[in-house]
C-alpha positions as CSV (number, residue, x, y, z in Angstrom):
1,X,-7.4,0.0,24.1
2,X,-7.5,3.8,23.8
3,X,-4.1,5.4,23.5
4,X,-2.6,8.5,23.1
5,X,0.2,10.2,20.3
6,X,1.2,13.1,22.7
7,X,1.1,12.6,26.2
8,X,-0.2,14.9,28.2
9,X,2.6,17.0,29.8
10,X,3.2,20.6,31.8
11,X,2.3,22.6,29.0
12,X,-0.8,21.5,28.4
13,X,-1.6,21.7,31.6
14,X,-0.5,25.5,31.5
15,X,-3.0,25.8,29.1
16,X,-5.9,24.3,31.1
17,X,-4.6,26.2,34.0
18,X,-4.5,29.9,32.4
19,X,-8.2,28.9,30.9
20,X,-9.5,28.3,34.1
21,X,-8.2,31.8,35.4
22,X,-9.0,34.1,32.5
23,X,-12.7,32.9,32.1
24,X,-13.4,33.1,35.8
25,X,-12.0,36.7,35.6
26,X,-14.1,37.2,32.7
27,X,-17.2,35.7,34.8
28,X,-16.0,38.2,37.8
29,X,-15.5,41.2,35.5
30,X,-19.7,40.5,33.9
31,X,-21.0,40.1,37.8
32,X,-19.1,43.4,38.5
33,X,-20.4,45.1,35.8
34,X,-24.1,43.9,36.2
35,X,-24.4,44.4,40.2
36,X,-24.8,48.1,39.7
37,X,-28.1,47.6,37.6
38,X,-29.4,45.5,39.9
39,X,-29.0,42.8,37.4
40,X,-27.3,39.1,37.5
41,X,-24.4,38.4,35.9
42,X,-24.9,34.7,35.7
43,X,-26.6,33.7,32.7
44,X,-23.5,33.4,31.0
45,X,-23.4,30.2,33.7
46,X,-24.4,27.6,30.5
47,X,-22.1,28.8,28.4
48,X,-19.2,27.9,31.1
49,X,-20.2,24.5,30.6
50,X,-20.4,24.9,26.8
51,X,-16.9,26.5,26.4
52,X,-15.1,24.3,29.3
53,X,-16.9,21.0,26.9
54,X,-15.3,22.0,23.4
55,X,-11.8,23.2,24.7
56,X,-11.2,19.9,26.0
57,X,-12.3,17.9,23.0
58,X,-10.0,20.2,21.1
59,X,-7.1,19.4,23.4
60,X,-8.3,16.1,23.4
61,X,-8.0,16.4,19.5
62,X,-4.5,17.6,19.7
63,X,-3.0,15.0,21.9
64,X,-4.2,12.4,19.7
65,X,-6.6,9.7,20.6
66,X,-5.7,6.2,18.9
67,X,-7.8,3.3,19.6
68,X,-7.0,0.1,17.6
69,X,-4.3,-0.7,15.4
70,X,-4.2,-0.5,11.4
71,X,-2.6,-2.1,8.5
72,X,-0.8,0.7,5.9
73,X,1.5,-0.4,3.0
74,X,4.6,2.1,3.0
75,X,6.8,2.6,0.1
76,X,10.4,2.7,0.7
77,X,13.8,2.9,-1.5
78,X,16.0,1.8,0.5
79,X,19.4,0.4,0.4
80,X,21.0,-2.6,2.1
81,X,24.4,-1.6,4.2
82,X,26.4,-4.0,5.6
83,X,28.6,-3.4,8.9
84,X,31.5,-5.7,8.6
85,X,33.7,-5.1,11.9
86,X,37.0,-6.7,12.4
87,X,37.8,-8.6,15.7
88,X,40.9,-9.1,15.7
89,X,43.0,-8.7,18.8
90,X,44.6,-5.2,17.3
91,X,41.4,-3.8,17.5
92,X,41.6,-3.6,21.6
93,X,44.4,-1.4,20.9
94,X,44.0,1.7,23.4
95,X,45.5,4.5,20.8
96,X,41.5,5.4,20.5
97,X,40.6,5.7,23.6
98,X,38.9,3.8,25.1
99,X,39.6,0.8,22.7
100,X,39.6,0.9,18.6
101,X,36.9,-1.4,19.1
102,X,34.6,0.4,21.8
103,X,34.8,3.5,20.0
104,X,33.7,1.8,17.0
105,X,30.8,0.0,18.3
106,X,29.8,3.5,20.0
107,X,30.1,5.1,16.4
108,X,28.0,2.3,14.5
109,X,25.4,2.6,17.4
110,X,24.8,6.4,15.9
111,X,24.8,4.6,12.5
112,X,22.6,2.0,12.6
113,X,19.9,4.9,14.5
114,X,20.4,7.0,11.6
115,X,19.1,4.6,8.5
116,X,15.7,3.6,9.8
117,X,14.5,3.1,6.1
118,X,17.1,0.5,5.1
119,X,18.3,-2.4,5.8
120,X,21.5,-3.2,8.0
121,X,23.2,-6.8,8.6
122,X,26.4,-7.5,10.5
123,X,29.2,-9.4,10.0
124,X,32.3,-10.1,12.1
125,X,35.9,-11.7,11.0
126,X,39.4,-11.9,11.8
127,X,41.3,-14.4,10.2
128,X,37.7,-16.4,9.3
129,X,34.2,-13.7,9.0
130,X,30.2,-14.7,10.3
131,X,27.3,-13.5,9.5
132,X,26.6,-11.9,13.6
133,X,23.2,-10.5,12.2
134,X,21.7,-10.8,9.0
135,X,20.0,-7.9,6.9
136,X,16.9,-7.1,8.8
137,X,14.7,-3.3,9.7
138,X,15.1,-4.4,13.4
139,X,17.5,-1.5,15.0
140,X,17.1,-2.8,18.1
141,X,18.0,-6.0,17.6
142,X,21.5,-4.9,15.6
143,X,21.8,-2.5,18.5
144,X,21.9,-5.7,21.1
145,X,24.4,-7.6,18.7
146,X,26.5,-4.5,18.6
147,X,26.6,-3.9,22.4
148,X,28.1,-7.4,22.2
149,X,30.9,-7.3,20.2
150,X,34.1,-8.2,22.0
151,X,37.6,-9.7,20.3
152,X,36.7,-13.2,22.2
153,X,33.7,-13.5,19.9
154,X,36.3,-15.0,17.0
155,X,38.8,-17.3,17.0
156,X,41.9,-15.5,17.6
157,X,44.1,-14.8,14.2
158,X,45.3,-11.9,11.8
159,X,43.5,-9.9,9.9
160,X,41.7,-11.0,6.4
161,X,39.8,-8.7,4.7
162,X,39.0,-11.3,2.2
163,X,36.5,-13.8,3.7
164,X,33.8,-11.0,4.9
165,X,34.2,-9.3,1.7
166,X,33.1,-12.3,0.0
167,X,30.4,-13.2,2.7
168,X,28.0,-10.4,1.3
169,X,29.0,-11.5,-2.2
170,X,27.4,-14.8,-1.4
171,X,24.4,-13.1,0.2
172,X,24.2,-11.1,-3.0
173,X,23.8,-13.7,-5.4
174,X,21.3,-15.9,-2.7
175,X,18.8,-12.8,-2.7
176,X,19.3,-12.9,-6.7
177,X,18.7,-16.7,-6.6
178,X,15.8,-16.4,-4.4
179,X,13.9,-13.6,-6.6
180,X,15.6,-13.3,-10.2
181,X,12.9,-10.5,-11.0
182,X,13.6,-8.8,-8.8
183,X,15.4,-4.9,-9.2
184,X,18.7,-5.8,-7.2
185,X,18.5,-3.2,-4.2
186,X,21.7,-0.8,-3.5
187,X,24.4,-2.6,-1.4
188,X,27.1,-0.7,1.1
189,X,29.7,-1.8,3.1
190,X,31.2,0.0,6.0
191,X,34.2,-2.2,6.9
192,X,35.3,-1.3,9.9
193,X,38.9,-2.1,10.3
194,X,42.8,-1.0,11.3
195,X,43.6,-2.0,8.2
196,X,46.2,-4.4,8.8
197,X,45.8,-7.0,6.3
198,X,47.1,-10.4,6.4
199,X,45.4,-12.3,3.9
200,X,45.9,-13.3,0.7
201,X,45.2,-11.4,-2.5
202,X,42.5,-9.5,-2.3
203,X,42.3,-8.2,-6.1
204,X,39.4,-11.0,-7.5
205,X,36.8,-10.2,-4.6
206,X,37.3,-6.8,-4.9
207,X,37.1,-6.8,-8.7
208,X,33.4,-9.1,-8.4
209,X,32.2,-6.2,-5.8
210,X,33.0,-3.1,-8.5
211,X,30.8,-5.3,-11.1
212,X,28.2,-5.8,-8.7
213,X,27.4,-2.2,-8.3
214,X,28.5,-2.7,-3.8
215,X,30.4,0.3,-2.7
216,X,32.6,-0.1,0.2
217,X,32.9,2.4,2.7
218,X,36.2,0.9,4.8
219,X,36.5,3.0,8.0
220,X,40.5,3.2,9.4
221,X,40.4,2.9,13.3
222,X,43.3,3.3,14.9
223,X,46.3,5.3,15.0
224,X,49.8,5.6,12.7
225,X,51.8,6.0,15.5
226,X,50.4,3.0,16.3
227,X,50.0,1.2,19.8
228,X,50.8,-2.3,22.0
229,X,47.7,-5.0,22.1
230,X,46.9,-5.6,25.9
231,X,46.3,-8.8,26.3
232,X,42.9,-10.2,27.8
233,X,42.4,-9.7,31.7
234,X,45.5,-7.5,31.8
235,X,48.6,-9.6,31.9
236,X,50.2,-7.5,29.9
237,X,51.1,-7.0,25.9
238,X,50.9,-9.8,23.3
239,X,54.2,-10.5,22.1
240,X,55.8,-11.8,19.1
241,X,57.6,-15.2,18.8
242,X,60.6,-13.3,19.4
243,X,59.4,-12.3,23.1
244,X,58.7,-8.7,21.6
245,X,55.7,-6.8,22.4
246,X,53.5,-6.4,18.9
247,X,52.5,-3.0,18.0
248,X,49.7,-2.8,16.1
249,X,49.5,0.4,13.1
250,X,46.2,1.7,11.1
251,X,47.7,0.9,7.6
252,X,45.4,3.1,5.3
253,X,46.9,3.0,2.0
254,X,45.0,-0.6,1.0
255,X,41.7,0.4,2.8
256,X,41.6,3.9,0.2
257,X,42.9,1.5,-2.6
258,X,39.4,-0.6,-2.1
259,X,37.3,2.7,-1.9
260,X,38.7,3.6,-4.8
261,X,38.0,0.7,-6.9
262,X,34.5,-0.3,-5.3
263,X,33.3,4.0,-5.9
264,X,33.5,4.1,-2.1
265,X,35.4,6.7,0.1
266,X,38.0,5.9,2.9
267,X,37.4,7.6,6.3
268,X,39.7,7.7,9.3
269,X,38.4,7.5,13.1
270,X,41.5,8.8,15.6
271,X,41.9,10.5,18.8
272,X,42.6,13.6,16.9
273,X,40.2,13.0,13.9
274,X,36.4,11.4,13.5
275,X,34.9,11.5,10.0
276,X,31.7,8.9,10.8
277,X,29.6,12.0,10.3
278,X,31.5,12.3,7.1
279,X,30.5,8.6,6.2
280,X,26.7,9.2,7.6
281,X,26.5,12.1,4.5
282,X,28.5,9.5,2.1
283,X,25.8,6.7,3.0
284,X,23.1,9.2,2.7
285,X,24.0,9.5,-0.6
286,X,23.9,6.4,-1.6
287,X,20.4,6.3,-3.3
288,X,18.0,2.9,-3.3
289,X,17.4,1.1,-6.4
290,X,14.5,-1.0,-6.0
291,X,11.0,0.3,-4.5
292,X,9.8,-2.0,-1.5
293,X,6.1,-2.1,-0.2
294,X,5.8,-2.9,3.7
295,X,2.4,-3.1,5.5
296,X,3.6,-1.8,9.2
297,X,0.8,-1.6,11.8
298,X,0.1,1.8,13.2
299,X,-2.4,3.1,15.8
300,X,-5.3,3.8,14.1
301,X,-6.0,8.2,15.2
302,X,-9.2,9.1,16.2
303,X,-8.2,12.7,16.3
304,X,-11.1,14.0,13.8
305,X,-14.1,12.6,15.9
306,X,-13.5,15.0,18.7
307,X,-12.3,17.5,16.7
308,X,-15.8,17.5,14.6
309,X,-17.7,18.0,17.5
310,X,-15.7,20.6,19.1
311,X,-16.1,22.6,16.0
312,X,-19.8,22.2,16.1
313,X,-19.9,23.5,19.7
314,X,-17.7,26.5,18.8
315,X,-20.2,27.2,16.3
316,X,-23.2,26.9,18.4
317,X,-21.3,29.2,21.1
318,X,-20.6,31.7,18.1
319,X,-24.5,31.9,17.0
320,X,-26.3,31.7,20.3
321,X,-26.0,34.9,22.3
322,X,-27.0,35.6,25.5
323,X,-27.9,39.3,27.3
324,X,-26.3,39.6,30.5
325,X,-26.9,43.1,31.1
326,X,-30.6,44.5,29.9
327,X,-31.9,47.8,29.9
């Protein structure tokens, strides 16, 4: 099935167009010129054809004829990154507007566009984390699980940073498992998160991930000031056991501890501040360890076969000459 790389669109169609006009004015211009001599100015009429034949296998050559489809190998060093995003009821806090949570998932929808070389898993916690997507070159499949995300996804508890954390550790040493020879690949986590931690002890998962060469990348959503939690389909705020409404506050100071101690880098997303372009340039940075070979299919581009013989025409054009006007 023949198809093309550019489609064909207004301007080329300009281009056609203007051709059309300036060679019939040229045609008009030679009959003009010839009438007085009593002579025709039409033995140019050939060459109409000629020129009108090779200016559309050149455009034809430009847009990119493809016909079948081809196996290449293509090199890559990429990294693995993985998105862990909390669900915890805080994260429907509206102090980002709309919701910490929407504006995350719009934020990571930039992200995951962004790395089209690597490879990108998800994982979701609260009080207990799962593996939502696992490392794969698929964007738009991690786009549909991230369109998804909602607090109700989860079973409904606090906050603990330590069961996702060690989720990628056990992918980690499954891929090392699976292919000892192999160069481990870089790893980065972008832990998306208010911060508010409820867990236990944190300090041996954090200190396996600094040996393991994973940086983590924890992005702080939410607001000092803090905010209430609606609760789901708006009766109101969660409250305490007390009957008090809970207000949930971004708590950064543990979220920079971890970037610190994993050679990562904390980043804040507010109302009045958003530094995920600021992460986009630290993930950037983050070079690949380990060369990977792909075979991807790709339309196979026929481009050169017209090409070819519109150069051959041109040429013929260029060394054939006709009199249109004799003495």
């Amino acid at each position: 099935m023949l198809n093309w790389a550019y489609p064909l669109g207004w301007p080329e169609g300009l281009v056609v167009f203007f051709f059309f006009i300036f060679y019939l004015g040229y045609a008009l211009r030679t009959r003009r010129l010839a009438a007085p001599l009593g002579q025709r100015g039409w033995r140019l009429g050939w060459k109409l054809g000629l020129r009108l034949l090779y200016v559309s296998l050149l455009g034809a050559a430009l847009l990119g004829p493809a016909y079948g489809v081809t196996q290449r190998p293509v090199r890559t060093a990429g990294k693995d990154v993985w998105l862990l995003v909390d669900l915890s009821r805080s994260m429907n806090a509206m102090d980002v507007v709309p919701s910490r949570l929407q504006k995350a998932k719009s934020e990571l929808s930039t992200l995951v566009s962004r790395f089209q070389a690597d490879r990108l898993g998800l994982i979701v916690f609260a009080g207990e984390a799962y593996v939502q997507c696992p490392l794969t070159y698929d964007q738009g499949a991690l786009q549909l699980f991230l369109r998804t995300l909602q607090t109700s996804l989860v079973p409904a508890g606090s906050t603990d940073l330590a069961p996702p954390l060690e989720l990628v550790l056990q992918r980690l040493g499954s891929t090392q498992t699976a292919t000892p020879e192999a160069v481990p690949r870089a790893t980065a986590i972008v832990l998306v998160t208010d911060g508010e931690d409820f867990g236990e002890n944190l300090e041996p998962t954090v200190r396996v991930l600094a040996r393991s060469g994973t940086r983590v990348f924890p992005m702080g959503v939410g607001s000092v000031e803090g905010s209430r939690i609606p609760q789901s389909g708006g009766r109101g705020y969660l409250r305490d056991a007390r009957g008090r409404e809970v207000v949930t506050r971004l708590a950064p100071v543990p979220l920079r501890r971890l970037a610190e101690q994993t050679g990562g880098q904390y980043f804040e997303l507010t109302d009045r501040r958003n530094e995920f372009p600021l992460l986009l340039n630290a993930l950037n940075r983050v070079e690949g360890q380990a060369e990977q070979v792909r075979t991807v299919a790709v339309a196979d581009n026929r481009y050169r076969y017209p090409l070819v013989l519109a150069l051959v025409l041109l040429v013929l054009d260029v060394l054939i000459t006709i009199k249109v006007i004799r003495p």
